[in-house]
KEGU-171185 format. One record per residue (C-alpha): residue number from 1; residue in three letters; x, y, z. Coordinates in Angstrom, 2 decimals, decimal comma. Example, Ala and Ser with C-alpha at 12.3 -4.5 7.8 and 13.67 -1.06 7.14 Angstrom:
2
   n res       x       y       z
   1 ALA   12,30   -4,50    7,80
   2 SER   13,67   -1,06    7,14
// end
This chain:
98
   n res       x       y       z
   1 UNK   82,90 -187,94  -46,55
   2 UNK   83,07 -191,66  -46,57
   3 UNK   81,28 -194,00  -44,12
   4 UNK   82,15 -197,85  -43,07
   5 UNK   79,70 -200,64  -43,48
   6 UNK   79,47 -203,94  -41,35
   7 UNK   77,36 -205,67  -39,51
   8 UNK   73,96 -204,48  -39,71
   9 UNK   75,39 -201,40  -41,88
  10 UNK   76,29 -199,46  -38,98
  11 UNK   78,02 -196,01  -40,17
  12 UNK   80,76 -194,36  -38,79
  13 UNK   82,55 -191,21  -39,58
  14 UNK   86,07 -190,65  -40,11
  15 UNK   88,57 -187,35  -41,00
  16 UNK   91,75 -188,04  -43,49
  17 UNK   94,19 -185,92  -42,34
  18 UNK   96,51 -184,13  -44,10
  19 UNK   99,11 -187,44  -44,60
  20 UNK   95,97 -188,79  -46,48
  21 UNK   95,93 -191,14  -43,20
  22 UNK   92,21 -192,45  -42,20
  23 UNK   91,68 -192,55  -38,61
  24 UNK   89,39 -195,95  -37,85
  25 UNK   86,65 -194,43  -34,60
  26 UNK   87,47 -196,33  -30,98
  27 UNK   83,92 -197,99  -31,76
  28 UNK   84,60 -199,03  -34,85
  29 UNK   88,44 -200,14  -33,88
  30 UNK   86,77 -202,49  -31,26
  31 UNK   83,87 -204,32  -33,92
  32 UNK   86,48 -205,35  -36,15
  33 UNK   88,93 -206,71  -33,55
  34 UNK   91,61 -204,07  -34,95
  35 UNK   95,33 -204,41  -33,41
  36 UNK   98,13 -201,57  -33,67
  37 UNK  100,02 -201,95  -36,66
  38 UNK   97,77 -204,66  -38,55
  39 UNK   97,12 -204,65  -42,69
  40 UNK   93,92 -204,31  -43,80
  41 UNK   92,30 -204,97  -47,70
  42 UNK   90,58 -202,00  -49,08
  43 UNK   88,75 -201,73  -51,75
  44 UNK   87,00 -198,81  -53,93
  45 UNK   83,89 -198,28  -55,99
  46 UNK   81,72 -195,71  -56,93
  47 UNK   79,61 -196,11  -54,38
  48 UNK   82,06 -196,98  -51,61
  49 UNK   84,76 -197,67  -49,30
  50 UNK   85,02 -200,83  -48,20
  51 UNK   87,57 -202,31  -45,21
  52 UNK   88,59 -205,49  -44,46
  53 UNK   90,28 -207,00  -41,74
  54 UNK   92,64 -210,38  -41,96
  55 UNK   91,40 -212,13  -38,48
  56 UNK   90,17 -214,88  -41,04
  57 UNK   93,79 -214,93  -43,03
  58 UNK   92,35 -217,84  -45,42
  59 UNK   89,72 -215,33  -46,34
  60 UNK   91,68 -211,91  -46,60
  61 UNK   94,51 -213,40  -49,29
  62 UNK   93,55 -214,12  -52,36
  63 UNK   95,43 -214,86  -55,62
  64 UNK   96,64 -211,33  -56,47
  65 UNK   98,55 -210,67  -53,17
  66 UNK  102,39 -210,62  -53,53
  67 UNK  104,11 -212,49  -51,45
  68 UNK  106,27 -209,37  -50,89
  69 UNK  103,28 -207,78  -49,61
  70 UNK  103,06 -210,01  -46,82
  71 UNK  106,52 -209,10  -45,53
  72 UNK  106,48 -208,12  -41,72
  73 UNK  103,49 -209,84  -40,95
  74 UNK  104,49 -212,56  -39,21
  75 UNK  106,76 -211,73  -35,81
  76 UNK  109,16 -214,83  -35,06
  77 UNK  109,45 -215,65  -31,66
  78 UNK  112,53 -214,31  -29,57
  79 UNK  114,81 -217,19  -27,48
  80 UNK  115,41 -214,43  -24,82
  81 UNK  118,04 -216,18  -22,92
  82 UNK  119,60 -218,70  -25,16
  83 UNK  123,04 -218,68  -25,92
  84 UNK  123,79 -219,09  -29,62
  85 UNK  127,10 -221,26  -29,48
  86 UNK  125,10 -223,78  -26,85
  87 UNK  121,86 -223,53  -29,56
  88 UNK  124,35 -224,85  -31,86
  89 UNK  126,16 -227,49  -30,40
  90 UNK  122,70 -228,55  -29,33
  91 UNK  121,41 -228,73  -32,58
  92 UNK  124,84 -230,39  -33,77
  93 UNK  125,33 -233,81  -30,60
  94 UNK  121,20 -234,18  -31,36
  95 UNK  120,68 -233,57  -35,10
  96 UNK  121,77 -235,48  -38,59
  97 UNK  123,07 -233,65  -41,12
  98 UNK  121,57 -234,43  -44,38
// end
């Protein structure tokens, strides 16, 4: 059984299921500002587990993250509404071609 450390070391305890999935505890999910779906940085020693979460992005990359591995991360926004042809001929009457 492994236990997560942050803060003032609090510990938490956690069941991998059969999927070799890790369940993060409601408590725990709240601390670390967790959202649905997010990527986290693990990272193993002897002695430990440890989790990170990317709410400081500048922080979690570092130089041996593939840019690959970032795919998905970032959700573009959605122009619910606009009309392609008139986004084009938009773009075309007020933009230069270089």
């Amino acid at each position: 059984m492994h236990c997560f450390c942050i803060m003032d070391c609090m510990s938490y305890t956690a069941t991998i299921t059969s999927k070799r999935q890790l369940t993060i505890p409601a408590e725990l999910f709240k601390l670390g500002k967790f959202v649905k779906g997010q990527k986290v940085k693990m990272e193993w020693s002897e002695e430990s587990l440890k989790v990170f979460c990317n709410n400081k992005s500048k922080e979690f990359l570092s130089e041996d993250v593939d840019i690959v591995d970032l795919a998905g991360t970032l959700k573009p926004k959605k122009n619910i509404g606009v009309d392609p042809l008139k986004a084009r001929e938009y773009m075309e009457k007020h933009y230069k071609r270089v």
